[in-house]
ZAFI-914843 format. One record per residue: x, y, z of N, C-alpha, C, O in turn; residue in one letter; residue number from 1. Coordinates in nm, 2 decimals, decimal comma, padded with zeros to 4 digits. Layout:
BEGIN
[[X; Y; Z]; [X; Y; Z]; [X; Y; Z]; [X; Y; Z]; A; NUM] ...
END
This chain:
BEGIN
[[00,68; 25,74; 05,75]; [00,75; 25,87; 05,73]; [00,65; 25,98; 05,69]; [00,53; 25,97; 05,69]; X; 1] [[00,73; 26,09; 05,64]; [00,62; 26,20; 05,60]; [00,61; 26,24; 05,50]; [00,70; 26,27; 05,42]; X; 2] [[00,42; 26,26; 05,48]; [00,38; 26,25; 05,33]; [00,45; 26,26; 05,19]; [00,43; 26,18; 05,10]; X; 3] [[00,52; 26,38; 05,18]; [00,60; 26,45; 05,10]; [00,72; 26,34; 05,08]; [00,80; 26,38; 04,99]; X; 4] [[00,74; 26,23; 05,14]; [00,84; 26,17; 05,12]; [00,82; 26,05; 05,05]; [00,91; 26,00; 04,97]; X; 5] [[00,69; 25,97; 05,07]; [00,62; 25,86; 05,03]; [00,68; 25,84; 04,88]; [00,73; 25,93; 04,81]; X; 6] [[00,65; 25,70; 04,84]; [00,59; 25,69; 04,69]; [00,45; 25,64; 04,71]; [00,39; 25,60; 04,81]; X; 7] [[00,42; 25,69; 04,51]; [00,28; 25,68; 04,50]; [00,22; 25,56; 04,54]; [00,10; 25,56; 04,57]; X; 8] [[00,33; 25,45; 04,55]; [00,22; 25,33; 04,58]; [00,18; 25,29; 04,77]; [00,09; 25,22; 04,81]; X; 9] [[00,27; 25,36; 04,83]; [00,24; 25,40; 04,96]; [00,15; 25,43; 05,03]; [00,11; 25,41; 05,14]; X; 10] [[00,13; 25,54; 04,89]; [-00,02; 25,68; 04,97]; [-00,12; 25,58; 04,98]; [-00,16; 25,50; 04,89]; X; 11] [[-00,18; 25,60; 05,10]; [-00,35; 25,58; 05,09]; [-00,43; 25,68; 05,01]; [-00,41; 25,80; 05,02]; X; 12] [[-00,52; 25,64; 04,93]; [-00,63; 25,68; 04,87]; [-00,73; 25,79; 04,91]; [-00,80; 25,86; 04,83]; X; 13] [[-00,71; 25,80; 05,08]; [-00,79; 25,92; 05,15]; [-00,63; 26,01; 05,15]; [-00,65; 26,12; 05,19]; X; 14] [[-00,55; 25,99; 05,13]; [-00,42; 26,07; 05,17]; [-00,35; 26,15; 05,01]; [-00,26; 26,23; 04,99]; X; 15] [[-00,45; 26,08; 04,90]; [-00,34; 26,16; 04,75]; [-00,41; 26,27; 04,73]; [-00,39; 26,30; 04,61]; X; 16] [[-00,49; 26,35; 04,77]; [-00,50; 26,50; 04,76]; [-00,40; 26,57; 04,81]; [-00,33; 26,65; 04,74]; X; 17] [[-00,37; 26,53; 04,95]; [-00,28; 26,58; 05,05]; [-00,14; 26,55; 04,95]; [-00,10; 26,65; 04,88]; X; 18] [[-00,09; 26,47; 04,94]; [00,03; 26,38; 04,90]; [00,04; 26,49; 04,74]; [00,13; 26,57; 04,72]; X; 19] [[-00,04; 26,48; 04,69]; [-00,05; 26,55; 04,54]; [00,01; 26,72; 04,57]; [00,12; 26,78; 04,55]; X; 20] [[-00,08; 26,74; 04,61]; [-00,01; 26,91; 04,67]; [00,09; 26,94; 04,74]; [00,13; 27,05; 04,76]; X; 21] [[00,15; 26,80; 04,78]; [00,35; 26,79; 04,82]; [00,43; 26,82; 04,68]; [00,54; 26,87; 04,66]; X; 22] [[00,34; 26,77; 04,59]; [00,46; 26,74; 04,43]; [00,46; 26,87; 04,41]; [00,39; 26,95; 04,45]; X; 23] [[00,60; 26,88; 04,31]; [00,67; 26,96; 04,22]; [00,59; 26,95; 04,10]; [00,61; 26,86; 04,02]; X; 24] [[00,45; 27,08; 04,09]; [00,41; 27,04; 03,90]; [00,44; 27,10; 03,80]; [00,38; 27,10; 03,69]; X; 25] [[00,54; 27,20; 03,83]; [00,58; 27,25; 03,73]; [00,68; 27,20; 03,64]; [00,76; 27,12; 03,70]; X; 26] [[00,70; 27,23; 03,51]; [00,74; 27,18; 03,35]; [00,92; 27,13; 03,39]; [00,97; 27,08; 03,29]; X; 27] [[00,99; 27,12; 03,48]; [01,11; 27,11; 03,53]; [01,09; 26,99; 03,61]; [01,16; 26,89; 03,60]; X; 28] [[00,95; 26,97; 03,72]; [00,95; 26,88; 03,76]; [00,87; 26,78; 03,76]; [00,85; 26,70; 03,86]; X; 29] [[00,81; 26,76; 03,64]; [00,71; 26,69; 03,61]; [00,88; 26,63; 03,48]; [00,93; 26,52; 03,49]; X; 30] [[00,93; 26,71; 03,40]; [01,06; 26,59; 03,32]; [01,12; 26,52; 03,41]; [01,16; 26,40; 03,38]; X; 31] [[01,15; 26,58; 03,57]; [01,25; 26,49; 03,62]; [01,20; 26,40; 03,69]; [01,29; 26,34; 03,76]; X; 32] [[01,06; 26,36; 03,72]; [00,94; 26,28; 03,74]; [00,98; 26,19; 03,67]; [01,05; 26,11; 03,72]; X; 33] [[00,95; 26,18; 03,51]; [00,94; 26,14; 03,41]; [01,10; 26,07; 03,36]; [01,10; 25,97; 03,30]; X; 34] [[01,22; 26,13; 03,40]; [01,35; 26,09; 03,37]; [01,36; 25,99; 03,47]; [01,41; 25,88; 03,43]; X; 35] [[01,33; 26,01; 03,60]; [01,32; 25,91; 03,69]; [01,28; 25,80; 03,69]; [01,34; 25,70; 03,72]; X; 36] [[01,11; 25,83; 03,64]; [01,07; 25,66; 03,59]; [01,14; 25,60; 03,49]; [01,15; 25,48; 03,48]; X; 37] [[01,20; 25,68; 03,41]; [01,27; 25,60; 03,29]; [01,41; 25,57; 03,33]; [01,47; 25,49; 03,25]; X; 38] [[01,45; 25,60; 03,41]; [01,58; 25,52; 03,45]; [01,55; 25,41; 03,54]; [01,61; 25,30; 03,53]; X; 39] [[01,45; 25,44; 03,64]; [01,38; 25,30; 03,69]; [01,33; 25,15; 03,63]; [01,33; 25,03; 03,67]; X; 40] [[01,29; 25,24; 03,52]; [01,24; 25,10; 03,42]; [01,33; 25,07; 03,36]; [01,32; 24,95; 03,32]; X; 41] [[01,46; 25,14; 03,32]; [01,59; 25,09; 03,19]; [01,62; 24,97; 03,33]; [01,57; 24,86; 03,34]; X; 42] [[01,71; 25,04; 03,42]; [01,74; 24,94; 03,55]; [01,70; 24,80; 03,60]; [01,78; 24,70; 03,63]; X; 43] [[01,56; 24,81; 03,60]; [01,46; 24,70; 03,62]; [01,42; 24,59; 03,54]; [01,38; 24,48; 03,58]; X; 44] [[01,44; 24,66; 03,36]; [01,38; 24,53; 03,30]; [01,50; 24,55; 03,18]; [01,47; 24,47; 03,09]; X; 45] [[01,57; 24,59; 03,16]; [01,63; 24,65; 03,05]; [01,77; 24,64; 03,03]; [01,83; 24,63; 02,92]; X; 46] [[01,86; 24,66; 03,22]; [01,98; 24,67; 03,18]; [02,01; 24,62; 03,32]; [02,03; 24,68; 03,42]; X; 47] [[02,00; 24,49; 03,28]; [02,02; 24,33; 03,36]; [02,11; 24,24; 03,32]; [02,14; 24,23; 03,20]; X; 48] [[02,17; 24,17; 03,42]; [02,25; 24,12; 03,37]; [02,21; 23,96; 03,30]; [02,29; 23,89; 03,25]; X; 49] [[02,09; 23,92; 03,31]; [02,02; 23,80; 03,27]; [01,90; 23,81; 03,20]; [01,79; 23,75; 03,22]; X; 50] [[01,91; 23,87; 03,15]; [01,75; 24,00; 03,11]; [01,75; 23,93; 02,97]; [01,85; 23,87; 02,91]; X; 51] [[01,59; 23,96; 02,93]; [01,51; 23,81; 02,78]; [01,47; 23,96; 02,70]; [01,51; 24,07; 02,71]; X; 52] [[01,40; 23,92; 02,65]; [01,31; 24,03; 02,56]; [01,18; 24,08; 02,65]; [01,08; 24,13; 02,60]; X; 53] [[01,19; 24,06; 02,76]; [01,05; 24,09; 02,82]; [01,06; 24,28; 02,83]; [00,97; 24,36; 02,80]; X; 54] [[01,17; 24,30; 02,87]; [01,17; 24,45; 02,88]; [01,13; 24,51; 02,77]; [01,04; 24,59; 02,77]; X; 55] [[01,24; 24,48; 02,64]; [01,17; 24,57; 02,50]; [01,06; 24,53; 02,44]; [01,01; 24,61; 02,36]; X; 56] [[00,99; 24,38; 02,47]; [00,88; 24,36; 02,47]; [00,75; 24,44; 02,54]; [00,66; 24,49; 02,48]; X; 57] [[00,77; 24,44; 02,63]; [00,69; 24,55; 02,69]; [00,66; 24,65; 02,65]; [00,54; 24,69; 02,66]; X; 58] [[00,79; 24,76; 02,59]; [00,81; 24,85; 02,54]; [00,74; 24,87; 02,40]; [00,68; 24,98; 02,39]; X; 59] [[00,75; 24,82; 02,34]; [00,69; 24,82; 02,20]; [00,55; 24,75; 02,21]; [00,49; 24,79; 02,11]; X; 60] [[00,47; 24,64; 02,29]; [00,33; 24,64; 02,35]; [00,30; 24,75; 02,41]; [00,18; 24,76; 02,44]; X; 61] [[00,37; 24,87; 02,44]; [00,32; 24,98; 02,48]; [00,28; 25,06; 02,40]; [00,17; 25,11; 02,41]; X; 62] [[00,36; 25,11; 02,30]; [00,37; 25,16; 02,20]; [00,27; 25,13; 02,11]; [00,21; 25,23; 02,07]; X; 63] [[00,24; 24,98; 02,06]; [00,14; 24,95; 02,00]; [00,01; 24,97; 02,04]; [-00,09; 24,97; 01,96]; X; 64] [[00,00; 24,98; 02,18]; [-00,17; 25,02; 02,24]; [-00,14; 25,16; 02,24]; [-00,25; 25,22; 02,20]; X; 65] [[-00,04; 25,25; 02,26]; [-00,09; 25,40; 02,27]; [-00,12; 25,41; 02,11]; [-00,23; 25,43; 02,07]; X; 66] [[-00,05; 25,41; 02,05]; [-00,05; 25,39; 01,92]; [-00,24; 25,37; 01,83]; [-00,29; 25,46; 01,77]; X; 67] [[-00,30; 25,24; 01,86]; [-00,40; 25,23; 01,88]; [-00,51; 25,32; 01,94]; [-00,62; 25,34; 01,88]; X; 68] [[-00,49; 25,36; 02,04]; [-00,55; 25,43; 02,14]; [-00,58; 25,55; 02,05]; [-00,69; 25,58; 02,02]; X; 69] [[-00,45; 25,65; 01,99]; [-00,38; 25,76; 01,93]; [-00,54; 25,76; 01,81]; [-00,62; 25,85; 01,81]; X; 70] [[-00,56; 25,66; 01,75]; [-00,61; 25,66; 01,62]; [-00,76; 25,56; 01,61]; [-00,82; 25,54; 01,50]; X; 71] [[-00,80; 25,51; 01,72]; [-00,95; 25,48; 01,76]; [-01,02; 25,54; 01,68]; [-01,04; 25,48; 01,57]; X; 72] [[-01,09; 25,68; 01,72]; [-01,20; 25,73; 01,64]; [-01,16; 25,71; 01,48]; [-01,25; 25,71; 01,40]; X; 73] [[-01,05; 25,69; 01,43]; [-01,02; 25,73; 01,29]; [-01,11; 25,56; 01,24]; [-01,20; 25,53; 01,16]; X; 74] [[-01,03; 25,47; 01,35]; [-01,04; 25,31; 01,31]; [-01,16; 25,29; 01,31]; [-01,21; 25,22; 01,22]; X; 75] [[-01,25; 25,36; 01,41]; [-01,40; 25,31; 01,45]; [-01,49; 25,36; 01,32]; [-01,57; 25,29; 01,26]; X; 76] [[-01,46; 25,47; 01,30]; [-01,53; 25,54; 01,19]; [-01,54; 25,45; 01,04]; [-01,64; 25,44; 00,96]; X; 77] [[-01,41; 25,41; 01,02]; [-01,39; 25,33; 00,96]; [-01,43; 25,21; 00,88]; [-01,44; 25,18; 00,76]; X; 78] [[-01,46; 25,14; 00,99]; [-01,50; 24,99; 01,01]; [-01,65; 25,00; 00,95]; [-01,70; 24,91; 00,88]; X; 79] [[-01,72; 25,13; 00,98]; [-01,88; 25,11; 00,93]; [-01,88; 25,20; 00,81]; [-01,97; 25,28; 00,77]; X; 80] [[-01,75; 25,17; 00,75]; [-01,79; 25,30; 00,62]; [-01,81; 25,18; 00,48]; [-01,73; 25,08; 00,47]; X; 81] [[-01,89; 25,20; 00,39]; [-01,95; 25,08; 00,31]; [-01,89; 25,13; 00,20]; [-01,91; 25,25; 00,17]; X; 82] [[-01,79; 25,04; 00,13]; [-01,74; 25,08; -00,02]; [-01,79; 25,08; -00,13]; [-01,74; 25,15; -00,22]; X; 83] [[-01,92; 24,99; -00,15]; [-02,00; 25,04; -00,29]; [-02,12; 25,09; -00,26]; [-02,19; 25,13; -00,35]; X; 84] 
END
């Protein structure tokens, strides 16, 4: 089909410059980007009819590494600071 229509996992790698300059990046379509994936993911792991904790598990392993991520330099600095 044509470019502008693809998903990201579709594009070839010589094709996501091209493919990139199809998207919508402005502040309207970068939320409904974003509302999209999150109703994909509620759908998919979340609101199932046989569904475990793997979905809110995920969710909060996510959280916990951005989380991490968020506060690195504070942690790293940290670790070599000598108390007496």
């Amino acid at each position: 089909g044509p470019l502008a229509e693809r998903r990201l996992l579709a594009v070839r790698l010589g094709e996501l410059p091209a493919w990139l300059a199809t998207r919508q990046l402005s502040a309207q379509g970068l939320l409904g980007g974003a509302r999209k994936a999150w109703s994909s993911y509620y759908n998919k792991y979340i609101n199932v009819k046989r569904g475990g904790p793997a979905g809110i598990s995920m969710l909060l392993a996510g959280y916990c590494l951005l989380s991490y991520a968020w506060s690195y330099q504070r942690l790293k600095c940290h670790r070599w600071r000598k108390y007496h």
